[in-house]
C-alpha atoms as one frame of an Amber mdcrd trajectory, in Angstrom:
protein
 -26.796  10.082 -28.730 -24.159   7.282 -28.235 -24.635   6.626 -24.552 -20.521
   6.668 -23.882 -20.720  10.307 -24.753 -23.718  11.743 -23.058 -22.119   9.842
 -19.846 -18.719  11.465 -20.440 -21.093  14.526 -20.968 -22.339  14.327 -17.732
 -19.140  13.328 -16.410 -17.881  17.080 -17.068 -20.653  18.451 -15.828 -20.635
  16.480 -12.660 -21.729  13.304 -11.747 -25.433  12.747 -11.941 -26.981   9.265
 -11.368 -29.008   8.745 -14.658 -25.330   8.249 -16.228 -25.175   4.687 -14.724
 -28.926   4.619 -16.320 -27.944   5.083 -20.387 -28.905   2.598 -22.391 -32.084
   1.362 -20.545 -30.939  -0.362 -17.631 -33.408  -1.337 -14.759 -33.486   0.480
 -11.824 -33.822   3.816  -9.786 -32.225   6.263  -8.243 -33.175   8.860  -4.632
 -32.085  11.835  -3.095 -34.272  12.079  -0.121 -31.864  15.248   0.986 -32.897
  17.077  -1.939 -36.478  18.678  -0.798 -37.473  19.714  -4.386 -37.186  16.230
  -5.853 -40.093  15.015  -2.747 -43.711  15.638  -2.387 -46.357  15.160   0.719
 -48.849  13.187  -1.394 -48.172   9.859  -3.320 -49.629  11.408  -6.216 -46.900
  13.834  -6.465 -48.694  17.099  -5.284 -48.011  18.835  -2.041 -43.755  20.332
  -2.047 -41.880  18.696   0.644 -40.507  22.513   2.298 -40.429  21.841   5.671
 -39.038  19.731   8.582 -40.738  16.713   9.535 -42.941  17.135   6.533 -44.445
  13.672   5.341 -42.507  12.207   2.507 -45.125   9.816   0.301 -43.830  10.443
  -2.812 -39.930  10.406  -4.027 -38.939  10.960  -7.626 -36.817   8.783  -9.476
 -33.673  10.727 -10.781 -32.335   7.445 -12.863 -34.556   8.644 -15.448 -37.463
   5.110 -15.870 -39.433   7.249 -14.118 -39.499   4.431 -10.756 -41.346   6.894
  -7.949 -41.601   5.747  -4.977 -44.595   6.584  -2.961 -46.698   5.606   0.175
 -50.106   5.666  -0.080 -50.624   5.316   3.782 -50.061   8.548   5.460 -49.278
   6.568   8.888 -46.300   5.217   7.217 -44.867   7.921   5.339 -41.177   8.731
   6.468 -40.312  12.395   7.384 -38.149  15.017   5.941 -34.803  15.795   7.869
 -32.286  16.037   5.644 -33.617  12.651   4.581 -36.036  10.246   4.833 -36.170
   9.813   9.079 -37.889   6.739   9.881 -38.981   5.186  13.240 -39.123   1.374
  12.520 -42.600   1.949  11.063 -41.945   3.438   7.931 -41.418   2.876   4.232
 -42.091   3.720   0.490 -42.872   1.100  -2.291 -41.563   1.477  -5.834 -43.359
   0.342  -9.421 -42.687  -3.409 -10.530 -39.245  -3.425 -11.676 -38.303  -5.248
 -14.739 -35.619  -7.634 -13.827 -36.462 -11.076 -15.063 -33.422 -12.764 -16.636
 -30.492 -10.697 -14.927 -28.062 -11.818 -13.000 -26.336  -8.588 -11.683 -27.481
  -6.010  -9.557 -26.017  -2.959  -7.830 -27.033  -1.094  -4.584 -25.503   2.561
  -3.416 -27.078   3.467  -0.100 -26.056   6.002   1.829 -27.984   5.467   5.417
 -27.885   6.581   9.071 -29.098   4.393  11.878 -30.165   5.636  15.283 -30.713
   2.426  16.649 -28.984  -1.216  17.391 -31.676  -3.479  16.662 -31.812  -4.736
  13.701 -32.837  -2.487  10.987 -34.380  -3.513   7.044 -33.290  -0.827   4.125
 -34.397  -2.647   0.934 -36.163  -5.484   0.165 -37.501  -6.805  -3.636 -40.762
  -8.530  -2.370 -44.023  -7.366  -0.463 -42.808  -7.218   2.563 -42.868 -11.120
   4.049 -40.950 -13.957   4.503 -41.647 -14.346   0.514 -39.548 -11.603  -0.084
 -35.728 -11.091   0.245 -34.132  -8.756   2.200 -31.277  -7.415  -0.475 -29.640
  -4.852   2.548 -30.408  -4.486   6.298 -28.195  -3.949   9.332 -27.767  -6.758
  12.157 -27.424  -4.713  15.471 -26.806  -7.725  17.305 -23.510  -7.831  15.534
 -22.212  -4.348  16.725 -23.805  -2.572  13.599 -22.845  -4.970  10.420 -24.494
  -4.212   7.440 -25.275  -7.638   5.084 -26.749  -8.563   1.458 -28.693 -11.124
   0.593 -28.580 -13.730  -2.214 -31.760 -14.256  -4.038 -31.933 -18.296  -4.340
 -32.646 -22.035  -2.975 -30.359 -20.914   0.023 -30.111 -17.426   2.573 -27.110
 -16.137   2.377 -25.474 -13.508   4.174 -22.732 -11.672   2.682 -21.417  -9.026
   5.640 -19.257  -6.347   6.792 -17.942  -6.878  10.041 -16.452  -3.982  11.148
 -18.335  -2.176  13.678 -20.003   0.938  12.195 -21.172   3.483  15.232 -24.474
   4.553  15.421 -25.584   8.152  14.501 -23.025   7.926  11.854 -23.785   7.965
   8.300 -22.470   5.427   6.071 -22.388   4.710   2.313 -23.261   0.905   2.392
 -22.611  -0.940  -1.374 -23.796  -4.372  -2.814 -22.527  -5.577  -5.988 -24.423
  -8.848  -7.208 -23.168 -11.060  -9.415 -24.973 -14.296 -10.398 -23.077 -15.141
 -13.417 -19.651 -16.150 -11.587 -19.337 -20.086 -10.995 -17.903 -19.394  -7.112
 -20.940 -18.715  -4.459 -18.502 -16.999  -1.912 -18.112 -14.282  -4.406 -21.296
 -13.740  -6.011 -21.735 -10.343  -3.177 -19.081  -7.617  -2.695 -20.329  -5.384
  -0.092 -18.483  -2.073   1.010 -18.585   0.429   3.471 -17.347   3.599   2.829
 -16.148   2.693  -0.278 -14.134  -0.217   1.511 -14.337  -3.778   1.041 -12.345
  -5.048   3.944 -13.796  -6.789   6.669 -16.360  -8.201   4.205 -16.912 -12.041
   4.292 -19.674 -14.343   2.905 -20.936 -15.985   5.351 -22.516 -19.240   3.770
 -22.465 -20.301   0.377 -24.994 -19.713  -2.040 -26.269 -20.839  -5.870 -23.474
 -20.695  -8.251 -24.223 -19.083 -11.417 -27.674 -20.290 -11.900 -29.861 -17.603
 -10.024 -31.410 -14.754 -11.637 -33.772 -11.899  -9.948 -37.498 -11.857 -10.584
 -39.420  -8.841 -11.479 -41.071  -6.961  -8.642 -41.948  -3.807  -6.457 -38.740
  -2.996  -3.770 -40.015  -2.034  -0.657 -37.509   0.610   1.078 -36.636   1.718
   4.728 -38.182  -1.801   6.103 -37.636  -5.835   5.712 -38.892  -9.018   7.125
 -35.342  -9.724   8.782 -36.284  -7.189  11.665 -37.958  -3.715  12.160 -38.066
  -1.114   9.388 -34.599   1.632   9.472 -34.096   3.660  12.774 -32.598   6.314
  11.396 -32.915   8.177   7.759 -32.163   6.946   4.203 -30.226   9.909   2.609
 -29.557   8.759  -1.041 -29.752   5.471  -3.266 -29.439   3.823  -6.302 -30.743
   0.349  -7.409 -29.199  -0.498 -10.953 -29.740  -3.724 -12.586 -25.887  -4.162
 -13.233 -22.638  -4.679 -11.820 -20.906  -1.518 -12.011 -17.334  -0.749 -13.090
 -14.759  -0.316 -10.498 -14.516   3.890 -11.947 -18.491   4.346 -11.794 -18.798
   2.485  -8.720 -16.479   4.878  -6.947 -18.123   7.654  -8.921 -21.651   6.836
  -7.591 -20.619   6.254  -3.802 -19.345   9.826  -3.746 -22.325  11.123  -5.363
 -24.030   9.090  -2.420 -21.818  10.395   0.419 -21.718  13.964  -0.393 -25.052
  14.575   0.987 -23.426  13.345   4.100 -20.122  14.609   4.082 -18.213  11.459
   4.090 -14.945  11.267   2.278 -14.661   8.609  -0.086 -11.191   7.190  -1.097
 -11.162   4.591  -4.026  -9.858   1.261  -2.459  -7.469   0.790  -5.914  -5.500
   4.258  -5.297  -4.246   6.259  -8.140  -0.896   5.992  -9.624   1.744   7.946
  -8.510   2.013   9.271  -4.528  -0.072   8.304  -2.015  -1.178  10.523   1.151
   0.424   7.623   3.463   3.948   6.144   2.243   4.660   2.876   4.281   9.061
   3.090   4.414  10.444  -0.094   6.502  13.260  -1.999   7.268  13.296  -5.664
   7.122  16.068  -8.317   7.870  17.802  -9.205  11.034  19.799  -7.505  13.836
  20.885  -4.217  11.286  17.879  -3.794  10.578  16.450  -3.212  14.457  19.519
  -1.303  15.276  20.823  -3.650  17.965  24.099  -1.904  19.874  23.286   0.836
  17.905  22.953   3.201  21.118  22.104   5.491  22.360  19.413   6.398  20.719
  19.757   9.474  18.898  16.087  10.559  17.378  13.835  10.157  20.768  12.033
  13.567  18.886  10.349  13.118  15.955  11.708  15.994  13.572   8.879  16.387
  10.466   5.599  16.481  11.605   4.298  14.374   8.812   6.378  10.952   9.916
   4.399   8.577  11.955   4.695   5.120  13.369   2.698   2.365  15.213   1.156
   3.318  18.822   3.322  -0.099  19.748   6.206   1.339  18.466   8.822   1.033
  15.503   9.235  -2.236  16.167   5.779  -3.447  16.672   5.386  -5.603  14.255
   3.778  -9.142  14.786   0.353 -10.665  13.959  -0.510  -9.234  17.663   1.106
  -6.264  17.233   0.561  -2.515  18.943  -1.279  -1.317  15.654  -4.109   0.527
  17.001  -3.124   4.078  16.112  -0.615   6.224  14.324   1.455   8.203  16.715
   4.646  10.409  15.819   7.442   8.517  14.931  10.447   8.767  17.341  13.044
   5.756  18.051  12.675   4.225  21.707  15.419   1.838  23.178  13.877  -1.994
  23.679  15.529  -5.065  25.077  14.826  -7.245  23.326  16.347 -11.253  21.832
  19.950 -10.571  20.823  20.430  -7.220  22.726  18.982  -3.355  22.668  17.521
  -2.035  19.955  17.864   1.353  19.733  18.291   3.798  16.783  17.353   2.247
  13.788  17.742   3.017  10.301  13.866   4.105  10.323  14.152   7.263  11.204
  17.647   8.129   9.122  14.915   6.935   6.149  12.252   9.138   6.457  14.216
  12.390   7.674  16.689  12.193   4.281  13.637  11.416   2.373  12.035  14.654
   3.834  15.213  16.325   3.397  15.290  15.865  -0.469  12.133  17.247  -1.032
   9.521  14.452  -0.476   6.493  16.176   1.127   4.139  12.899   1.839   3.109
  11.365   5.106   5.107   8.669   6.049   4.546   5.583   8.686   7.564   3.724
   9.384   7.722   0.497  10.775  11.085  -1.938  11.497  10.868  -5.721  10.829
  13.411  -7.844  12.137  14.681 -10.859  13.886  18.393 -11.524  15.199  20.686
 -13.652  13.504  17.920 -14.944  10.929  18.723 -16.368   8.164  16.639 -15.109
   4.374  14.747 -18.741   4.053  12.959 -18.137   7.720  11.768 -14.487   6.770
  10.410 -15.811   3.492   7.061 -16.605   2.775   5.539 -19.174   4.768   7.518
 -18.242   7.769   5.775 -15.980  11.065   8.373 -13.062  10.331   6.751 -12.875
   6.513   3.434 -13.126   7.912   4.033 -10.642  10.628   5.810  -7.973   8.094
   2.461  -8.155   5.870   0.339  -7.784   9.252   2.156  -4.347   9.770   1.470
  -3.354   5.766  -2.417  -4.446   6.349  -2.163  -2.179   9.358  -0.993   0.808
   8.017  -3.658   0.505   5.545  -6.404  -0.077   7.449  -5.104   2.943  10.001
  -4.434   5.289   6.153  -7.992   4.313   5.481  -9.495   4.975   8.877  -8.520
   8.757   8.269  -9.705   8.655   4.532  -6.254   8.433   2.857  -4.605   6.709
   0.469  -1.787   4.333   1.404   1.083   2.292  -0.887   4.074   0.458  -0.012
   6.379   1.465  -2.853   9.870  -0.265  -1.747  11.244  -2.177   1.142  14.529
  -1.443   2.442  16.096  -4.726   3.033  18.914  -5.221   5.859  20.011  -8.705
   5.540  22.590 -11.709   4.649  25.257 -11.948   7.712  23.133 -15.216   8.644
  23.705 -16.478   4.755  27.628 -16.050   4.774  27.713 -19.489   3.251  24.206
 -19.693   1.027  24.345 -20.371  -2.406  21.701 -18.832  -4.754  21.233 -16.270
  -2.537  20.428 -13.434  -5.230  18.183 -15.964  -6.110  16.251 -16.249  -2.950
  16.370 -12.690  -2.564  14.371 -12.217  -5.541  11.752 -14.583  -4.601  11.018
 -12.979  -1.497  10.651  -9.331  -3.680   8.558 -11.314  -5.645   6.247 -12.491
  -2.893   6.242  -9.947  -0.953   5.529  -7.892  -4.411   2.479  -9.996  -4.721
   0.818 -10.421  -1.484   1.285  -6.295  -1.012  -0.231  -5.380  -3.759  -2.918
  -7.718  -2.758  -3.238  -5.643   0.331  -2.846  -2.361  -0.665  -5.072  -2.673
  -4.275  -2.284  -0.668  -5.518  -1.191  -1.376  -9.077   2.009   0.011  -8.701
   4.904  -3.307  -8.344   7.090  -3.171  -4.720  10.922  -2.352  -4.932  13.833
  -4.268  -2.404  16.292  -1.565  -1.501  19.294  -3.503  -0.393  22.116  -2.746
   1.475  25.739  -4.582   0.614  27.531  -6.334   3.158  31.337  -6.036   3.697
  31.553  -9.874   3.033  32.395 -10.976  -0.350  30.201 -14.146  -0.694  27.201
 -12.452  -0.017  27.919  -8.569  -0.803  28.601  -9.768  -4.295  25.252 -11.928
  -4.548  23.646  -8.481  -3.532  25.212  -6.863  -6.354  24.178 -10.103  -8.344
  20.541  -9.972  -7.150  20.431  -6.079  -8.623  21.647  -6.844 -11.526  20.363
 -10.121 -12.704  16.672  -9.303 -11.385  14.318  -6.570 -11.492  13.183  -3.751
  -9.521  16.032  -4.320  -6.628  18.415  -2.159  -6.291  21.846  -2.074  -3.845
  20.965   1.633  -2.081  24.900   1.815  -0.661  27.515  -0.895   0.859  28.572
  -0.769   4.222  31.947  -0.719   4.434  32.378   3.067   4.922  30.507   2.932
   8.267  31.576   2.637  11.694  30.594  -0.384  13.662  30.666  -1.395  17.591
  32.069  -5.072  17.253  32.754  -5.257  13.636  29.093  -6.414  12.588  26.874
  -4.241  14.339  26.654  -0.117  13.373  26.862   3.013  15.052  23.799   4.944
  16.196  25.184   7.778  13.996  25.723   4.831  11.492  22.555   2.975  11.646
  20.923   6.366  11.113  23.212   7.015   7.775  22.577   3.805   6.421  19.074
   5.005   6.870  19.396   8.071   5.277  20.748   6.124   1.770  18.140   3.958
   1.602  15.890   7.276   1.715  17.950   9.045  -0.634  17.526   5.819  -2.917
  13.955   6.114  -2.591  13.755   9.629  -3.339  15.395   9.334  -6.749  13.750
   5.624  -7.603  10.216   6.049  -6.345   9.639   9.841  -5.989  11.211  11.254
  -8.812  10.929   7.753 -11.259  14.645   7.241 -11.946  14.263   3.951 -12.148
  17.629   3.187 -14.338  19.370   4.789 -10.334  22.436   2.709  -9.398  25.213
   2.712  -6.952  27.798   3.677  -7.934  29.816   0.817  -9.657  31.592  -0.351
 -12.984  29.427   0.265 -16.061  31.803  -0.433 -19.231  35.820  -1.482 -19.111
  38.213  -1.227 -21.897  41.569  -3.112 -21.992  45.140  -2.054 -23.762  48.076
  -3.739 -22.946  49.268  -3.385 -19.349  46.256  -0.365 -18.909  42.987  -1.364
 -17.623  40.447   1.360 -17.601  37.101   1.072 -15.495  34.391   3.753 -16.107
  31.735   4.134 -13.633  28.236   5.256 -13.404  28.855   8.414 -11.079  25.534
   9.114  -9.031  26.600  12.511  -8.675  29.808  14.664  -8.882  33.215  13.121
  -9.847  35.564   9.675  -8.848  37.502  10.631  -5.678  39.710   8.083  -3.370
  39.198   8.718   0.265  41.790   7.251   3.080  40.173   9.652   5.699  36.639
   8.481   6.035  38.004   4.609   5.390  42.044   3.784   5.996  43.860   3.767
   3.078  43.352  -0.180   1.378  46.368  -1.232  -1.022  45.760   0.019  -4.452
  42.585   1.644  -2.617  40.867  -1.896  -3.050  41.560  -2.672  -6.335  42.915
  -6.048  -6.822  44.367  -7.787 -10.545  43.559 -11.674 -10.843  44.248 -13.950
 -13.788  41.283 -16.675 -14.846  41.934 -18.903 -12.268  41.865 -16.342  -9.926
  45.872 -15.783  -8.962  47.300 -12.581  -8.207  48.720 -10.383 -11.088  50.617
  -7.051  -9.996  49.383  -4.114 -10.268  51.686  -0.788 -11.082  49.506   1.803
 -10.333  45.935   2.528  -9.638  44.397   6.789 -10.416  41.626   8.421 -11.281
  41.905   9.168 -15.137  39.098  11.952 -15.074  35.839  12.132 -13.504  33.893
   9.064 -14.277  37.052   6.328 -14.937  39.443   4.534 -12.641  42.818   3.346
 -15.054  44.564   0.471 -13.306  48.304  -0.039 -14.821  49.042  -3.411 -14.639
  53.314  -4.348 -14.396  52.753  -6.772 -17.371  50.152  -6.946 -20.307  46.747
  -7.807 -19.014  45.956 -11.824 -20.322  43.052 -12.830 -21.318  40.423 -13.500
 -19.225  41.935 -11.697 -16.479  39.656 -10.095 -13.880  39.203  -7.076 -11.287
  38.076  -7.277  -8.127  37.354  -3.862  -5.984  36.995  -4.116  -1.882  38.006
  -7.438  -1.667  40.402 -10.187  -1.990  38.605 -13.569  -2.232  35.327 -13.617
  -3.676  34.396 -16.451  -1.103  34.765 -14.841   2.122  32.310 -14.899   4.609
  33.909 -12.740   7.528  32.447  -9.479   7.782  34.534  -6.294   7.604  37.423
  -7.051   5.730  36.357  -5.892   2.209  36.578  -2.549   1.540  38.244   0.104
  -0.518  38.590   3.855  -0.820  36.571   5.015  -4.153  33.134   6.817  -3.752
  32.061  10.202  -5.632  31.704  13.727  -4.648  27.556  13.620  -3.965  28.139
  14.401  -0.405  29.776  17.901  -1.290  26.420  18.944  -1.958  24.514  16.833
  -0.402  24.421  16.757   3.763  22.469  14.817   5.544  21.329  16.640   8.447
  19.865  13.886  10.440  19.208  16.350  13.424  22.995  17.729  14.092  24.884
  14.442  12.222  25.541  16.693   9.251  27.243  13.523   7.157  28.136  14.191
   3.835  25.950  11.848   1.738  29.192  10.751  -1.017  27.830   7.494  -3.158
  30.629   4.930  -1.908  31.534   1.736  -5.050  30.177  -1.268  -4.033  32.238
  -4.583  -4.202  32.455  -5.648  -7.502  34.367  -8.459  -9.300  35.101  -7.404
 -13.018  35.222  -9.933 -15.715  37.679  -8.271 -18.432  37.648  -9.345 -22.141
């Protein structure tokens, strides 16, 4: 049978180790849980059906029919729910055929009852002549290592402190054939690479392994396992990432350990990592008091320092509900940010994942010093590596799927700024997904700013660019000093970006925008915009902001002078007609919320168009109860 299908066979049926084995490949494969697959006597007689019966002979599920055995009785490991050794023990396979490979894989899963250093395999008889492939160095606080076979010893370890009396899946992938030493060993715990590190560099693609018996449960590097192997596989390849994964649950079942794959699946994760990051907005400075001191879904979560711990030394060491806390900090308080507005209107549109939210921000900073290269950027990825390792930790996935981005009063004058914005997505894009192992790309959810020069290069940034997107302006929400928000505000502002989310991310509407200008058609003195309407139908609103003259709208020739404007109404649901006092010239343009398209002084531009969303849709936000309308962003208009 074609050995793809009798694996996909066996795939159906359940994983079973001799899958990895179709085709002929080298190697074995233990379950030293599994009494009926162990005998008393090397030669095979004498069922293992007790506790602390003698183990001397093992059978090899991979199908080469590699038994291990012990001839000694002395040194025969004991049954208990594994092979239990003392330091004294071990079994010896058959010769293995490896001459000429380059690749190797180990699966162990292992307890250890002791911190002295402890041998698990070693190809070789037992000496200095051999090499110890996997043992544990208990000087180093439990830290598993492989060993390169070659003209130099090195150690390829995990570094993260494993407790004793724990049982671990420990996994080696060899790899002889690469030109780069530091990468010729991947070793994982717990289906985990992180924390790994080769520790001294090896033979670059010249080594091979040599044929030989592999002595288990001891090595020359120190005394034989304290503790009990419970399952294993040697396999003279490099498995795929998918049978890799495969074959170290197979391995931790008999244990009960939950393993995650480190590349998560596509689509939601169990952990969604939602954040702010920018400058003073972003923290909610004079945004007080704070309103959500009481987390309000159970399944939103933030950093034991904090929302706002976020450094390379950050408070990261546990998850802890998520609840906004006033700080003094550079540039004034902090108090309610737009973190928690973000996960509560995600939560209230129907997104049922775990959330950790986390704020990133520095006070009057301009885009270049949060970019990468700067200690901001480098801070903001030291919270994303924290939430995964803290996801992880608790066996669950973990992706960062957007970041909401509150920034640009520090750029009022910048040039290219859409431009820089998108290099930062792009980064940040990159080095995330490094992180994370997530294949999925990283959104920017902007806000716009009430300041022409730069609101518009937000708008530009969307629209010239990929996978950014302008979640609302600003303009329609109250501020303390003209710049700074609201606490009811910051928490709105919030609640858009999550709404964003929810319809980009969540639901995959990925062709979502604000609400803004989509085609124009010109007749004589009538100019009619129609708009992409979010939700509901065009409606001008002088309540929620004071009436603006022709609601915003604004007539301009080419070189940008005034033109007069008759009229401005709503023709139907989705199109704004503008009557103009004289016919329309040629190359004529609109502008909505704002006068000069260089301005830099926020909270001038504005106008009075949004849609009807937030008839239907209220955020609750814990007693706010604001009605969630799409407002237009600022938009300049080129007509034909």
């Amino acid at each position: 049978m074609n050995p793809l299908i009798l694996r996909r066979l066996i795939g159906r049926m359940g994983f079973d180790p001799a899958s990895l084995f179709v085709g002929g490949h080298a190697g074995f494969a233990y379950d030293f849980k599994n009494p009926s697959k162990l005998f008393q006597n090397s030669n095979g007689t004498g069922i293992v059906s007790a506790e602390n019966d003698p183990i001397g002979y093992v059978s090899d599920l991979s199908g080469n029919a590699n038994h291990a055995t012990q001839a000694t009785a002395g040194i025969r490991p004991l049954f208990s729910d594994g092979a239990l050794a003392d330091g004294n023990k071990s079994l010896v396979t058959p010769s293995i055929t490896l001459s000429g490979l380059d690749k190797l894989t180990i699966i162990a899963c292992v307890q250890t009852n002791s911190g002295s250093n402890q041998g698990l395999i070693q190809l070789g008889n037992g000496t200095s002549s051999g090499t110890c492939l996997l043992w544990m160095s208990g000087v180093f606080g439990q830290k598993w290592s492989s060993r390169l076979i070659g003209s130099a010893s090195v150690d390829v370890a995990n570094n993260r402190a494993t407790p004793s009396l724990t049982p671990k899946v420990i996994s080696s992938v060899y790899d002889y054939a690469g030109a780069a030493a530091l990468n010729e060993v991947v070793t994982r715990v717990d289906g985990e690479a992180y924390g790994c590190n080769t520790e001294a560099a090896g033979p670059a693609g010249t080594a091979h392994f040599s044929n030989g018996a592999f002595t288990l449960l001891n090595c020359f590097l120190g005394t034989g396992l304290v503790g009990k192997a419970i399952r294993l596989i040697v396999i003279g390849r490099a498995l795929s990432a998918d049978e890799l994964y495969e074959a170290e649950k197979w391995a931790a079942a008999a244990a009960s350990i939950p393993i995650i794959p480190e590349t998560p699946p596509s689509g939601a994760s169990d952990y969604s990592f939602i954040s702010l990051y920018g400058q003073s907005l972003a923290m909610g400075i004079s945004s007080s008091p704070v309103i959500s001191s009481v987390r309000r879904f159970d399944t939103d979560y933030m950093f034991s320092g904090g929302t706002e711990a976020w450094s390379p030394s950050g408070n990261y060491t546990s998850l802890i509900p998520l609840a906004e806390g006033s700080k003094i900090i550079s540039g004034g308080n902090a108090d309610e940010s737009p973190v928690s507005g973000f996960a509560e209107a995600l939560h209230e549109s129907g997104f049922g994942g775990k959330t950790i939210g986390m704020v990133g921000g520095f006070p009057g900073t301009a885009i270049a010093d949060l970019s990468k290269g700067d200690n901001a950027y480098t801070g903001y990825l030291s919270s994303i590596l924290n939430g995964w390792r803290r996801s992880r930790e608790q066996f669950q996935s973990f992706k960062v799927r957007a970041f909401a981005f509150m920034q640009g009063e520090s750029d009022g004058a910048t040039s290219g700024y859409s431009a820089l914005l998108n290099q930062l997505k792009v980064d940040l894009n990159t080095d995330i997904k490094a992180t994370t192992l997530q294949t999925e790309d990283v959104w920017c959810l902007s806000y716009q700013l009430p300041m022409a020069k730069i609101g518009l290069q937000h708008l530009a940034a969307q629209e010239d660019y990929g996978n950014i997107r302008v979640a609302s302006p600003l303009y329609q929400l109250p501020t303390v000093d003209g710049v700074h928000l609201t606490n009811v505000a910051s928490k709105v502002i919030g609640a858009y970006f999550g709404l964003a989310y929810k319809a980009i991310i969540v639901d995959g509407n990925t062709a979502w925008k604000p609400l803004m200008v989509s085609t124009v058609s010109v007749s004589g003195q009538n100019i009619d915009l129609t708009y992409n309407v979010p939700a509901g139908a065009l409606a001008f609103d002088t309540t929620t902001v004071a009436a603006q003259t022709n609601h915003g709208f604004r007539l301009v020739d080419s070189g940008g002078s005034p033109l007069t404007i008759s009229s401005v109404s709503i023709l139907n649901a989705d199109t704004v007609r503008i009557v103009a006092a004289a016919t329309v010239p040629a190359g004529a343009k609109v502008y909505y919320g704002f006068s000069d398209p260089a301005n830099t002084s926020e909270g001038t531009d504005k106008g009075n168009l949004r849609d009807t969303q937030g008839d239907t849709v209220v955020f609750d936000g814990g007693g706010i109860n604001y009605p969630m309308h799409n407002w237009a962003v600022l938009q300049l208009v080129q007509l034909p």
